[in-house]
C-alpha positions in Angstrom: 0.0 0.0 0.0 1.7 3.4 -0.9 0.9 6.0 2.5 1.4 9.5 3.2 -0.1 11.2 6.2 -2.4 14.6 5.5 -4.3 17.4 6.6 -7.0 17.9 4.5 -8.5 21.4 2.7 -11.6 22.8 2.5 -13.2 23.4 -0.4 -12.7 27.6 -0.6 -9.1 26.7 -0.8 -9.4 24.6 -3.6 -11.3 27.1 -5.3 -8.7 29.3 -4.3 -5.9 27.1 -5.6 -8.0 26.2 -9.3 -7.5 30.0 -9.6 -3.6 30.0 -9.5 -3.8 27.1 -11.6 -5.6 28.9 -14.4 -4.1 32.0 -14.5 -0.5 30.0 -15.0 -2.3 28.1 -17.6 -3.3 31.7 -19.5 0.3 32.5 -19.1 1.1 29.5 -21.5 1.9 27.0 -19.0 0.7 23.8 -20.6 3.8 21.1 -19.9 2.5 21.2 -16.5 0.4 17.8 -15.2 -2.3 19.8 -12.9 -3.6 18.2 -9.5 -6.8 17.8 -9.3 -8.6 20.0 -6.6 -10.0 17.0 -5.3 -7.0 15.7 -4.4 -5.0 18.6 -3.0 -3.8 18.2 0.7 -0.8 19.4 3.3 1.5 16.5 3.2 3.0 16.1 6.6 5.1 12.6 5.8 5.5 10.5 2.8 5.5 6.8 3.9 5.7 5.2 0.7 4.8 1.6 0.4 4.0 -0.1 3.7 2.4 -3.6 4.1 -0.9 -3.9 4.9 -0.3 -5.6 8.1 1.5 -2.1 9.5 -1.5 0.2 9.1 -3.3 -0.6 12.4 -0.1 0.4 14.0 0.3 3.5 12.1 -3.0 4.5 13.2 -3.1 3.4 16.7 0.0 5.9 16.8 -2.2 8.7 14.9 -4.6 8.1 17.7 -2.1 9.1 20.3 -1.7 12.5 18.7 -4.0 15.2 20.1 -3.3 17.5 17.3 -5.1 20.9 17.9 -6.6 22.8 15.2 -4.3 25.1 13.7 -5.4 28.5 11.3 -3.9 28.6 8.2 -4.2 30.6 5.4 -2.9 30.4 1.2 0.2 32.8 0.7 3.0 32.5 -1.9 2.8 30.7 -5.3 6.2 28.8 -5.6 8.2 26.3 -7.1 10.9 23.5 -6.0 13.7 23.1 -6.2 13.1 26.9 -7.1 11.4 29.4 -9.6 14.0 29.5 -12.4 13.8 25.4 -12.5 10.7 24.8 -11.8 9.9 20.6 -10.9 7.0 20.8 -8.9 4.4 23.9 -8.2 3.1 24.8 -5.0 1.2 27.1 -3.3 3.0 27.9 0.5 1.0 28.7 3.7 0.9 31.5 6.2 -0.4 31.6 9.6 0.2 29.1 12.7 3.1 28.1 11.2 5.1 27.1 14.2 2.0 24.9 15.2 2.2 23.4 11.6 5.7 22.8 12.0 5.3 20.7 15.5 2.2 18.8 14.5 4.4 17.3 11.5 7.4 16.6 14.3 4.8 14.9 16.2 3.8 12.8 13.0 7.4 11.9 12.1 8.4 11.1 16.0 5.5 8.7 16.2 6.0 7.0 12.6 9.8 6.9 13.7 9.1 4.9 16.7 7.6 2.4 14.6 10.9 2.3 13.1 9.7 4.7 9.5 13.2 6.6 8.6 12.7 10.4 8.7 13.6 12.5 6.0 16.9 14.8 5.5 14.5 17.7 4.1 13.2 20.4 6.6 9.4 20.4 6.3 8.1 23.3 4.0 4.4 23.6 4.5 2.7 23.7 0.6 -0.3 22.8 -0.7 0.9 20.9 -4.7 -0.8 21.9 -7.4 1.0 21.0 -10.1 4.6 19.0 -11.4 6.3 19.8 -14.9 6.2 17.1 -17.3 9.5 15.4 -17.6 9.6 16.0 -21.7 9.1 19.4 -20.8 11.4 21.4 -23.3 13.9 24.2 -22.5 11.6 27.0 -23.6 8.6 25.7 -22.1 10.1 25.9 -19.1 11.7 29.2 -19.5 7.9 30.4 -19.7 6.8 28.3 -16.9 9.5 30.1 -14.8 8.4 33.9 -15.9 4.9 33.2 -15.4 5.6 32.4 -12.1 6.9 35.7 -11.7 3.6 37.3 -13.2 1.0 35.3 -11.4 -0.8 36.6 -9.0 -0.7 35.2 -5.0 -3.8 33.4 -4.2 -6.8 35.4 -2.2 -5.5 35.1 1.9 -8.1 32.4 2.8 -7.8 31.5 6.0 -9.0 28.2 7.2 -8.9 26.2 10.5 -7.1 22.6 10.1 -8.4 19.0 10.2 -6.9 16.2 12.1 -3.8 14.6 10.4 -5.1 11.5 8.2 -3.6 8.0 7.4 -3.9 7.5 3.0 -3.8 5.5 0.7 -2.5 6.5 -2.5 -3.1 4.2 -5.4 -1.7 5.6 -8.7 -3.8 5.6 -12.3 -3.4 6.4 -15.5 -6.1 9.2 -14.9 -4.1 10.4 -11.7 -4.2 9.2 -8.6 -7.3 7.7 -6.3 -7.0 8.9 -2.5 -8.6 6.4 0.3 -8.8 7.7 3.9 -8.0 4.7 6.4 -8.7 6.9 9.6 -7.4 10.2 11.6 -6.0 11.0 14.7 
């Protein structure tokens, strides 16, 4: 089963997000692979493929969390590994960011103790909502890069956070299919 652990977002912030997504794609961005608002949400750890047999562990420890609900709000538009090369699209997040930032510690130290690695990367709170194409030519991204200098930031909505949530991810053709297993 490929895992990830989220927080989910409301719908106005998907609106919100569609918005960015078309005004890039007026500015000529089409070697971009869009997410679908549907399935937009805060990362907090990528578990990859775990065996079936771990998940009631991974949610017993979810359990333990008492995560308390943060506010957030949409800020910059972005890119990694940065704006002039362009991989991956994002949308950052303002607000109770400190809060953000120990509610993901807490989800890493309790995956951790059931012996998942942690990752070398320092968290950056984003919300995906798009990744270049790997054929994507040299010019194509050229444009990609300036029109994320011309976009504008999403509208500020502000937004009070859900529970972290256990995943499943199971990858189509037509993108992938998101499965809820339970929260803490």
């Amino acid at each position: 089963m490929r895992l990830f652990i989220a927080v989910e977002v409301p719908d106005p912030v998907k609106h919100a997000l569609q918005d960015v997504q078309q005004q890039l794609q007026r500015h000529g961005c089409h070697s971009v692979r869009w997410v679908a608002a549907d399935a937009i949400h805060l990362t907090l750890q990528f578990l990859g493929d775990v065996d079936a047999d771990r998940v009631p562990s991974l949610l017993a420890a979810l359990e333990q969390l008492n995560p308390l609900p943060l506010q957030l709000m949409l800020a910059a538009v972005g890119a990694f590994p940065n704006r002039q090369q362009p991989q991956v699209l994002w949308v950052g997040l303002a607000g109770d960011e400190p809060g953000l930032l120990h509610q993901q510690q807490e989800v890493v130290a309790a995956t951790a103790a059931l012996g998942f690695p942690v990752e070398d990367r320092r968290f950056r709170a984003h919300l995906t909502i798009g990744r270049v194409r790997r054929e994507a030519s040299r010019e194509q991204r050229n444009a990609l890069s300036r029109a994320l200098t011309q976009v504008s930031n999403p509208s500020p909505v502000h937004w009070q956070s859900s529970p972290p949530r256990l995943i499943q991810s199971r990858l189509t053709p037509d993108g992938p299919i998101y499965t809820v297993l339970g929260s803490a």
